[in-house]
MDAnalysis code that builds the backbone (N, CA, C; Angstrom):
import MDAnalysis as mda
import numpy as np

u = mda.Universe.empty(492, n_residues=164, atom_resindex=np.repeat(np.arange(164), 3), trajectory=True)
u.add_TopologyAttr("name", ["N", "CA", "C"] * 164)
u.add_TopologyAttr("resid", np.arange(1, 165))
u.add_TopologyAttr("resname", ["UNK", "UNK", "UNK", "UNK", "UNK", "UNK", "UNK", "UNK", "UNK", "UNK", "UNK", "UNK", "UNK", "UNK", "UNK", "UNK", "UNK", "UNK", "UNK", "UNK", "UNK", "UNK", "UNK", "UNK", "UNK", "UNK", "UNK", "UNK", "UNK", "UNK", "UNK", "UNK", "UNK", "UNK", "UNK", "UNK", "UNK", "UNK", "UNK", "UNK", "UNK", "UNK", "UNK", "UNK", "UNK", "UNK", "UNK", "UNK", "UNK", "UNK", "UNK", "UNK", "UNK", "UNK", "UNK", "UNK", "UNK", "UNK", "UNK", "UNK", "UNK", "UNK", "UNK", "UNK", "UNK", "UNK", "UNK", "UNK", "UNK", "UNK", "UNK", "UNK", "UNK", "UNK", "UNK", "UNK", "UNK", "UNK", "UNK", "UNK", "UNK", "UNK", "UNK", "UNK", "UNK", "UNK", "UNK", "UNK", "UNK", "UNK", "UNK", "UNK", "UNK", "UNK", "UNK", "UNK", "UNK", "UNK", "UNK", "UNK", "UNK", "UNK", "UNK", "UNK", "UNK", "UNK", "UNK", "UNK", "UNK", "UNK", "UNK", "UNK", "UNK", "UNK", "UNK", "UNK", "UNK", "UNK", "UNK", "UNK", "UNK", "UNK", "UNK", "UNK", "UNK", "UNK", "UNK", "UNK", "UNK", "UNK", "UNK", "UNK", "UNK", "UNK", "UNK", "UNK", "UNK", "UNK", "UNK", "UNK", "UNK", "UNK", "UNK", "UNK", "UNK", "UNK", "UNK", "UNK", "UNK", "UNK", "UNK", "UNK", "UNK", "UNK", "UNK", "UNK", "UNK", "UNK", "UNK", "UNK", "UNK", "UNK", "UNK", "UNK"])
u.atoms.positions = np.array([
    [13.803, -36.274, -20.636],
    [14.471, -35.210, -21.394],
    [13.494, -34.047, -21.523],
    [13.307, -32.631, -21.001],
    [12.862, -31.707, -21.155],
    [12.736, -31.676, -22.652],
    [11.324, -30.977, -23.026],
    [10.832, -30.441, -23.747],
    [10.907, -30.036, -25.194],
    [12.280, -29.181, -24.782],
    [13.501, -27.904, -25.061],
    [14.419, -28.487, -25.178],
    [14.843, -28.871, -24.451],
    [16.184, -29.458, -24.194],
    [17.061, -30.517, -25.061],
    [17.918, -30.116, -25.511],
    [18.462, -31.379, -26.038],
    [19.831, -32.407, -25.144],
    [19.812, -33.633, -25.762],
    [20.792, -34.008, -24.952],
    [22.335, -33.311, -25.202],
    [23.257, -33.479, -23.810],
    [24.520, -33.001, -24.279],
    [25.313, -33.418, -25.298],
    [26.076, -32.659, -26.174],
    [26.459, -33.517, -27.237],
    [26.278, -33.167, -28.725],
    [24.771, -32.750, -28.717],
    [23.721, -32.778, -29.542],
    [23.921, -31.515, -30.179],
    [24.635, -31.144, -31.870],
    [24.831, -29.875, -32.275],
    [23.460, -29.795, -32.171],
    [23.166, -27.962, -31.846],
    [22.053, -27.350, -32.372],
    [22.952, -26.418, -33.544],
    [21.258, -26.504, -34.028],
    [21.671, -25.151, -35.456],
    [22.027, -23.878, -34.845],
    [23.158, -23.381, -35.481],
    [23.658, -21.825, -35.266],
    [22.828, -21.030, -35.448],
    [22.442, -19.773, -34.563],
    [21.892, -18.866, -35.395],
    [22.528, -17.607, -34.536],
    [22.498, -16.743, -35.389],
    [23.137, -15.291, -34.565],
    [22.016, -14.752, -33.559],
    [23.354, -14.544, -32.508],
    [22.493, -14.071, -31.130],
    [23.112, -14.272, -29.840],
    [22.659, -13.506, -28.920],
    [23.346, -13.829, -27.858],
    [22.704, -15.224, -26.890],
    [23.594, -15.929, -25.755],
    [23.477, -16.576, -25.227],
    [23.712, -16.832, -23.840],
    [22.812, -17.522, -23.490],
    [22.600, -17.354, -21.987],
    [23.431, -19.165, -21.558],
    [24.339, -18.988, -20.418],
    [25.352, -20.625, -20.062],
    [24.312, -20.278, -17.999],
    [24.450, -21.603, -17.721],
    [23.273, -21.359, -16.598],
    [24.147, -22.426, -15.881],
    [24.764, -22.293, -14.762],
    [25.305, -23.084, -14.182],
    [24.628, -23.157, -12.495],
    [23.698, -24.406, -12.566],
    [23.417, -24.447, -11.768],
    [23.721, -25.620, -10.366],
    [23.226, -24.836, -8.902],
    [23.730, -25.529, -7.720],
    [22.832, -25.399, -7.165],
    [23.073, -26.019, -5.883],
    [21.816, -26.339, -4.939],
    [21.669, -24.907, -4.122],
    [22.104, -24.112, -4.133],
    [22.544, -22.967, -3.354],
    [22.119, -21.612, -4.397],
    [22.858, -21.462, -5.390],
    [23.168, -20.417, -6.171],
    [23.351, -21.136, -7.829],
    [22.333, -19.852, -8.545],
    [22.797, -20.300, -10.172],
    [23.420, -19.373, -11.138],
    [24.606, -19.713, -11.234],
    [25.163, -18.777, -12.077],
    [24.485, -18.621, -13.487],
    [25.073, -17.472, -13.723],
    [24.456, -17.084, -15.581],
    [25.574, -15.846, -15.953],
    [25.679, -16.894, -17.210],
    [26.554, -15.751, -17.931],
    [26.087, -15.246, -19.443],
    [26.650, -14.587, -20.114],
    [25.790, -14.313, -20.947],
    [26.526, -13.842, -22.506],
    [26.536, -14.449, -23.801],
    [27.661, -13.734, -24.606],
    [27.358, -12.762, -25.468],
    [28.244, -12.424, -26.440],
    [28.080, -11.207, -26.955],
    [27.324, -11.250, -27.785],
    [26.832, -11.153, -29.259],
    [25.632, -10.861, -30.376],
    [26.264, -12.139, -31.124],
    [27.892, -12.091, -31.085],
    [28.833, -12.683, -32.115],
    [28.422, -14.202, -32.174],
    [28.814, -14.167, -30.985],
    [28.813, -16.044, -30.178],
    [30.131, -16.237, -30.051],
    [31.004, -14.758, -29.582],
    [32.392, -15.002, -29.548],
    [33.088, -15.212, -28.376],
    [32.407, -14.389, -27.278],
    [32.831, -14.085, -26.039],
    [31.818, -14.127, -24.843],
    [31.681, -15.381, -24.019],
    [31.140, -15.355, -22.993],
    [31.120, -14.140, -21.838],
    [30.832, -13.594, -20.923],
    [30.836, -12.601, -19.587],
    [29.568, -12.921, -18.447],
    [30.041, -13.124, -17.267],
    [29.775, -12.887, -16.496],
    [28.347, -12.037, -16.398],
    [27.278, -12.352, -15.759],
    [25.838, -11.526, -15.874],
    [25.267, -11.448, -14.621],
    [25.018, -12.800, -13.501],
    [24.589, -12.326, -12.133],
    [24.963, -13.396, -11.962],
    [24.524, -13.746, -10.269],
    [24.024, -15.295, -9.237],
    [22.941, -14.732, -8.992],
    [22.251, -16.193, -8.990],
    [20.996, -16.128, -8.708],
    [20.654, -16.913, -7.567],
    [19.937, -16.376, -6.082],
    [19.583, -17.632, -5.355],
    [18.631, -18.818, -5.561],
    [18.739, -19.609, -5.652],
    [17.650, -20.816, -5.702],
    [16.541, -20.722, -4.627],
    [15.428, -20.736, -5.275],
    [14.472, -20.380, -4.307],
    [13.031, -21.333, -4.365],
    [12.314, -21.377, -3.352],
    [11.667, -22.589, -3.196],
    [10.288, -22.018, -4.301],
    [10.186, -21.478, -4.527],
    [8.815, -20.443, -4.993],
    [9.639, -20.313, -6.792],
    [10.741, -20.946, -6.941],
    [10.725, -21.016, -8.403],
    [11.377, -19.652, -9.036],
    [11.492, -18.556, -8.092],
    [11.786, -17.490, -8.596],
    [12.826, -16.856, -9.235],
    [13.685, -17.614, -9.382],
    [15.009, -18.026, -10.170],
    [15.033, -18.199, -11.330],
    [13.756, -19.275, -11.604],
    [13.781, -19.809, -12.660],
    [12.955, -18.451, -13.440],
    [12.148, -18.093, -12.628],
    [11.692, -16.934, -13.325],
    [12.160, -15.446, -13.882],
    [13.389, -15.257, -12.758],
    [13.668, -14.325, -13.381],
    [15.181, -14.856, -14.680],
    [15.347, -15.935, -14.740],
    [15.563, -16.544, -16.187],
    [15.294, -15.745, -17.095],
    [13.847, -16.949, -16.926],
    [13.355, -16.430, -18.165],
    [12.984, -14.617, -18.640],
    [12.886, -14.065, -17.664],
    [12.758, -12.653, -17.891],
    [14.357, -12.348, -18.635],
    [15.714, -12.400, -18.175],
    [16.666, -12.896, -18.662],
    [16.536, -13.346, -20.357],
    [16.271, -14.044, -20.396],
    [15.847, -14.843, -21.785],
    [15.150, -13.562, -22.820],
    [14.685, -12.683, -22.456],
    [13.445, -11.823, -23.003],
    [14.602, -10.592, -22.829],
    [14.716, -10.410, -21.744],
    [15.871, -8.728, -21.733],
    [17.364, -8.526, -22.439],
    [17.748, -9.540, -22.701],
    [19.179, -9.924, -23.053],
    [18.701, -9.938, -24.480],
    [17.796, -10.855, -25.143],
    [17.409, -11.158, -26.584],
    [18.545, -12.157, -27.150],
    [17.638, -13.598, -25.799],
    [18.643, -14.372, -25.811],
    [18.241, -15.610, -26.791],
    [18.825, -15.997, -28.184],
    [18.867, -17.013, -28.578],
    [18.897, -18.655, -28.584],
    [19.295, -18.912, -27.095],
    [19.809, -20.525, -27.195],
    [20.149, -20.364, -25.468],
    [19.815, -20.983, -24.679],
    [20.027, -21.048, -23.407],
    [20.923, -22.415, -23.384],
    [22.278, -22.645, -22.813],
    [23.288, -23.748, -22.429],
    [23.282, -23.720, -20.839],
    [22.448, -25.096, -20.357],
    [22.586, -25.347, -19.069],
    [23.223, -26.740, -18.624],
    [24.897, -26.318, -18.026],
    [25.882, -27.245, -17.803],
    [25.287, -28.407, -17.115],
    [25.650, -29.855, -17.028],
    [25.601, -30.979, -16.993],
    [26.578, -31.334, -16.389],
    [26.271, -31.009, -14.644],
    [27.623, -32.213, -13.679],
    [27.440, -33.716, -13.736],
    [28.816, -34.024, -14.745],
    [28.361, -35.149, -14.660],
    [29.938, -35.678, -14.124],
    [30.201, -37.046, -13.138],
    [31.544, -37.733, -12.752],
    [32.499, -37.717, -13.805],
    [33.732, -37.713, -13.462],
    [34.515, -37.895, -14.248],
    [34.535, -39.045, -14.893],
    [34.143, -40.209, -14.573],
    [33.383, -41.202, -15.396],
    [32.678, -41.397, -16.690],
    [31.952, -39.958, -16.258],
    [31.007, -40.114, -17.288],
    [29.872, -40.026, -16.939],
    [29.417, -40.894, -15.650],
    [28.377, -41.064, -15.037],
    [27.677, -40.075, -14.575],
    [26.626, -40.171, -14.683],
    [25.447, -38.936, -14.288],
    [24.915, -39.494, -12.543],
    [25.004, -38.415, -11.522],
    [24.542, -38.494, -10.242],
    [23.063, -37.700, -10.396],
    [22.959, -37.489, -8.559],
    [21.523, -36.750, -8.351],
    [21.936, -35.189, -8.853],
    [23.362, -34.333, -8.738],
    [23.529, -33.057, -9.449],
    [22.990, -33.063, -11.058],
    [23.072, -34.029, -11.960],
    [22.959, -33.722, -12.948],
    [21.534, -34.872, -13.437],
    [20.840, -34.851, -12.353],
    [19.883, -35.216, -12.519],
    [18.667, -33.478, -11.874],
    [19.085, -33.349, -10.954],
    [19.023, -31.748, -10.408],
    [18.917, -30.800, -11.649],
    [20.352, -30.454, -12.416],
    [20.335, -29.703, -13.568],
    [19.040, -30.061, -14.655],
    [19.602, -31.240, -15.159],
    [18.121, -31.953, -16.001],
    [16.877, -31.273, -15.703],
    [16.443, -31.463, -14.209],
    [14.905, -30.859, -14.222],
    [14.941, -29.636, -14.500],
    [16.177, -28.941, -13.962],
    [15.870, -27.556, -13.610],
    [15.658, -26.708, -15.347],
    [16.431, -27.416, -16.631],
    [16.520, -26.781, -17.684],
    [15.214, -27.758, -17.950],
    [14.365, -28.725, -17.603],
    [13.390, -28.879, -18.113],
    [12.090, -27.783, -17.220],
    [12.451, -27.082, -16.288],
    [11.552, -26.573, -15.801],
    [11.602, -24.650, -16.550],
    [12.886, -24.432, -16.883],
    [13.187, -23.318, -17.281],
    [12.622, -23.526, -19.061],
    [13.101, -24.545, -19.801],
    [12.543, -24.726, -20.978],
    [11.076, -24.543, -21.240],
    [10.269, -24.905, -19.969],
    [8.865, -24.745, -19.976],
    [8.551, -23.241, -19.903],
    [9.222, -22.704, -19.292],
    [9.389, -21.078, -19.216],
    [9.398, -20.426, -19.985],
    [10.074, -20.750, -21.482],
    [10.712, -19.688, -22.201],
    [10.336, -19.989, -23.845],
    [9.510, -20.396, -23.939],
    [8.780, -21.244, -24.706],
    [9.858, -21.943, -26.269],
    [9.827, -20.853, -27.571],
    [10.630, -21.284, -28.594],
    [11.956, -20.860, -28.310],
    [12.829, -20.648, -26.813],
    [14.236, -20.611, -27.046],
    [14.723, -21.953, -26.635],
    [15.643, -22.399, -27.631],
    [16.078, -23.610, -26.989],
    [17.140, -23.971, -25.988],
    [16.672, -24.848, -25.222],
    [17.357, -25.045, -23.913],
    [18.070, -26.578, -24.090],
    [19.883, -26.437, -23.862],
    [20.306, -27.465, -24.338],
    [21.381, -27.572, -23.037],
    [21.817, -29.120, -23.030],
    [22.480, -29.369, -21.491],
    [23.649, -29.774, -22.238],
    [24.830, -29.341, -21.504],
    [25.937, -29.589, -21.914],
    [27.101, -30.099, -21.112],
    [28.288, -30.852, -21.279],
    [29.489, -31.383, -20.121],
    [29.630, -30.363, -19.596],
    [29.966, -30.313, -18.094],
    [30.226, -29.359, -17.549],
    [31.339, -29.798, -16.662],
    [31.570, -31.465, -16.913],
    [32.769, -31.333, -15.737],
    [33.709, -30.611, -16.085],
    [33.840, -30.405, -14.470],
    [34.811, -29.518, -13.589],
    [35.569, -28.111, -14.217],
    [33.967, -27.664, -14.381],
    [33.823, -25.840, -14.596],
    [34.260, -25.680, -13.538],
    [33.838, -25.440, -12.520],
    [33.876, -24.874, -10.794],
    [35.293, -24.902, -10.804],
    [36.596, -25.727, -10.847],
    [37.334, -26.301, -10.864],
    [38.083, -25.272, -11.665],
    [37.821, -25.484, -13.192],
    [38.453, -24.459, -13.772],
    [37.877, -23.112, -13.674],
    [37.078, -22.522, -13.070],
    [36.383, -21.406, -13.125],
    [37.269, -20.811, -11.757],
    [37.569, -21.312, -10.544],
    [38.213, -21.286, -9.695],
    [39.764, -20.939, -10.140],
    [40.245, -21.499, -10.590],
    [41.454, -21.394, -11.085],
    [41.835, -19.831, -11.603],
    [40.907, -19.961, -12.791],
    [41.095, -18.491, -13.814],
    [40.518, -17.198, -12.340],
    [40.034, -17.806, -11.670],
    [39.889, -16.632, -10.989],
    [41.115, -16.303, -9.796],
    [41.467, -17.373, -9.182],
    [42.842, -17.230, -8.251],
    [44.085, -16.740, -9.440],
    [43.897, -16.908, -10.506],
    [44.733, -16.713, -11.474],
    [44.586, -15.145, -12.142],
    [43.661, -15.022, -11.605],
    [43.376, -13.552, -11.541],
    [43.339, -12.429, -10.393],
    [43.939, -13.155, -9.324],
    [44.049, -12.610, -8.171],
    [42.758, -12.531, -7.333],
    [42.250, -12.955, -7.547],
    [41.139, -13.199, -6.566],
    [41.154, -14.840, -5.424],
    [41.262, -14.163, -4.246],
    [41.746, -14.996, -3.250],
    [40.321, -16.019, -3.249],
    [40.598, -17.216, -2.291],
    [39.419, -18.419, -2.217],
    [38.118, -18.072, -1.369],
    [38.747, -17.092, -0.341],
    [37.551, -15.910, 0.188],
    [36.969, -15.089, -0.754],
    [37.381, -14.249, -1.430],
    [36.565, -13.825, -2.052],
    [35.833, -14.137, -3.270],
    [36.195, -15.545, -3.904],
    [35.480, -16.346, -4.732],
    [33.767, -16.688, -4.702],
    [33.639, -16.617, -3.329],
    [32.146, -17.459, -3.594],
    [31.104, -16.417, -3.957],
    [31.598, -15.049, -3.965],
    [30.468, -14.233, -4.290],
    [30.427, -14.296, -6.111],
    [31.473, -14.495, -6.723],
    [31.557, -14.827, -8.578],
    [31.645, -15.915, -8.721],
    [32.096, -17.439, -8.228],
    [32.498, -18.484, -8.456],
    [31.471, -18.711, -9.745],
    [29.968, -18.869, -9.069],
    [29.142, -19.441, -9.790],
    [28.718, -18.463, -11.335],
    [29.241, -17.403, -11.755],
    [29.483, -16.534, -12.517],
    [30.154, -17.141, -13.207],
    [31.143, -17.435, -12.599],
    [32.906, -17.632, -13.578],
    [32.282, -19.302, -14.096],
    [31.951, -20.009, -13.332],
    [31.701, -21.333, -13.707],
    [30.422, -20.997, -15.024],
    [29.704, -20.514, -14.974],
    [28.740, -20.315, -15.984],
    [29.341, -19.629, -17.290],
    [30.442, -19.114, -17.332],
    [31.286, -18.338, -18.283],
    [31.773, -20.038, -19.359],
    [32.463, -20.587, -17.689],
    [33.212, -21.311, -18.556],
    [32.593, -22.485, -19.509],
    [31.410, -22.640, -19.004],
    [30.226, -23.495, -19.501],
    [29.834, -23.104, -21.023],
    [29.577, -21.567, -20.904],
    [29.131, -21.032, -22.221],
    [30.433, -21.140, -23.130],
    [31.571, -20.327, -22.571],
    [32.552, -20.328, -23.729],
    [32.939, -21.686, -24.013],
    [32.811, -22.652, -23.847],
    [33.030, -23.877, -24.036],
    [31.898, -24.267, -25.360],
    [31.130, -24.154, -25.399],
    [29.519, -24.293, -25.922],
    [30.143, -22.907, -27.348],
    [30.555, -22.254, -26.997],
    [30.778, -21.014, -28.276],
    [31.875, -21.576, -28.767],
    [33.137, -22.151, -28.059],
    [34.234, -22.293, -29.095],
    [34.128, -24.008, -29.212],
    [32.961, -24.768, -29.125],
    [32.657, -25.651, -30.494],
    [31.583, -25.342, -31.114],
    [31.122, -24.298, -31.884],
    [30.449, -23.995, -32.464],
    [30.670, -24.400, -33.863],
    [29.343, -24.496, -34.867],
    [29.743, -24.575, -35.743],
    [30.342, -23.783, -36.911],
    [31.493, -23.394, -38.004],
    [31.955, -22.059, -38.148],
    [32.029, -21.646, -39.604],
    [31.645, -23.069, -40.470],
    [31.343, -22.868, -41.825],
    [30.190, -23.491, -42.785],
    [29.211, -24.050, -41.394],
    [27.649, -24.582, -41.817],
    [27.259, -25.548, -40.609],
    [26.210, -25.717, -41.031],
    [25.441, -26.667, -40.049],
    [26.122, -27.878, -39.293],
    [26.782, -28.399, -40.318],
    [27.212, -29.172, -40.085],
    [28.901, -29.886, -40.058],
    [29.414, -28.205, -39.617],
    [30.776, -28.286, -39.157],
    [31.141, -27.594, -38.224],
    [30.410, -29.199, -37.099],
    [30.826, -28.786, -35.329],
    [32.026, -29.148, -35.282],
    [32.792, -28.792, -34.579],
    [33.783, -29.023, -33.817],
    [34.933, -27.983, -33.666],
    [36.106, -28.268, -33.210],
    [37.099, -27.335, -32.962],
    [37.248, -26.153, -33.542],
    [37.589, -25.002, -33.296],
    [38.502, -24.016, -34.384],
    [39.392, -24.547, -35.267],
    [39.357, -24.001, -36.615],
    [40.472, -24.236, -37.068],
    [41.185, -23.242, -37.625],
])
C-alpha cells in the first residue's frame, strides 16, 4: 500500500479544494480535475506514459498548479471484485506519484468500468468510436473523480455516502 495512499473504500476527511481523478493505462493517463466546490469533475489532459517517469512528473507539477487537495487514482479491478496485474499497475503507479507530491493525499478508488461508461457519455454525446481515443482517457478520469465527489461526505466527517 503506497505511502499516501489509502485503500479503496476508505473515507478520507473532506476538506475544500480542488481535485485531481488519474485514470491510468498502459499507454495513456488520463486526469481530470474538479472545481474548488468538490461539485463538478472536467476533463484536464492525457498524458503519455513514459519510461523516464515523466508523467508522473508532470502530475505532480499538476498537483502544485491546479492547488490540488486530494489526488483519486481509479482501481481496475474484475467485475468480481478481483484485483489483476492492471490494478496492481495502478497501485504502484499512485504509490510512485504519492512519493511525488509529498502531504497531498493519494487515494485508490473502484473504477470498474469507467472506460465503459466514459465511452458511452461520450458516443452519447456524439462523438463517434474514432474519434474517442484522443478524450477517452479524459472522460474515464472524469468519471472516476465524479464518482469520488458524489460520495462525498456532506454534513461531517462522518457522513459518507449517497446524496440525500
Amino acid at each position: 500500500m503506497p505511502a499516501g495512499a489509502q485503500p479503496a473504500g476508505a473515507p478520507p476527511a473532506w476538506v475544500p479544494g480542488r481535485r485531481l481523478g488519474v485514470d491510468v493505462g498502459t499507454v495513456r493517463v488520463g486526469v481530470a480535475v474538479s472545481d474548488v466546490t468538490g461539485m463538478l469533475a472536467s476533463p484536464l489532459v492525457t498524458l503519455r506514459r513514459a519510461k523516464d517517469q515523466s508523467d508522473l512528473d508532470r502530475l505532480a507539477e499538476l498537483v502544485v498548479t491546479e492547488e490540488v487537495v486530494e489526488v483519486v487514482v481509479g482501481l481496475p479491478k474484475h467485475l468480481s471484485g478481483a484485483s489483476g496485474a492492471s490494478a496492481r499497475d495502478a497501485s504502484a503507479y499512485a504509490e510512485d506519484l504519492a512519493s511525488r507530491i509529498g502531504e497531498v493525499p493519494v487515494h485508490l478508488v473502484d473504477e470498474r468500468l469507467s472506460t465503459v461508461t466514459a465511452a458511452s457519455h461520450l458516443r452519447a454525446g456524439g462523438i463517434t468510436a474514432r474519434n474517442q481515443r484522443s478524450v477517452i482517457d479524459q472522460a474515464a478520469a472524469v468519471v472516476i473523480l465524479q464518482s469520488h465527489l458524489d460520495r462525498r461526505p456532506r454534513t461531517g466527517p462522518d457522513a459518507w455516502g449517497p446524496r440525500s
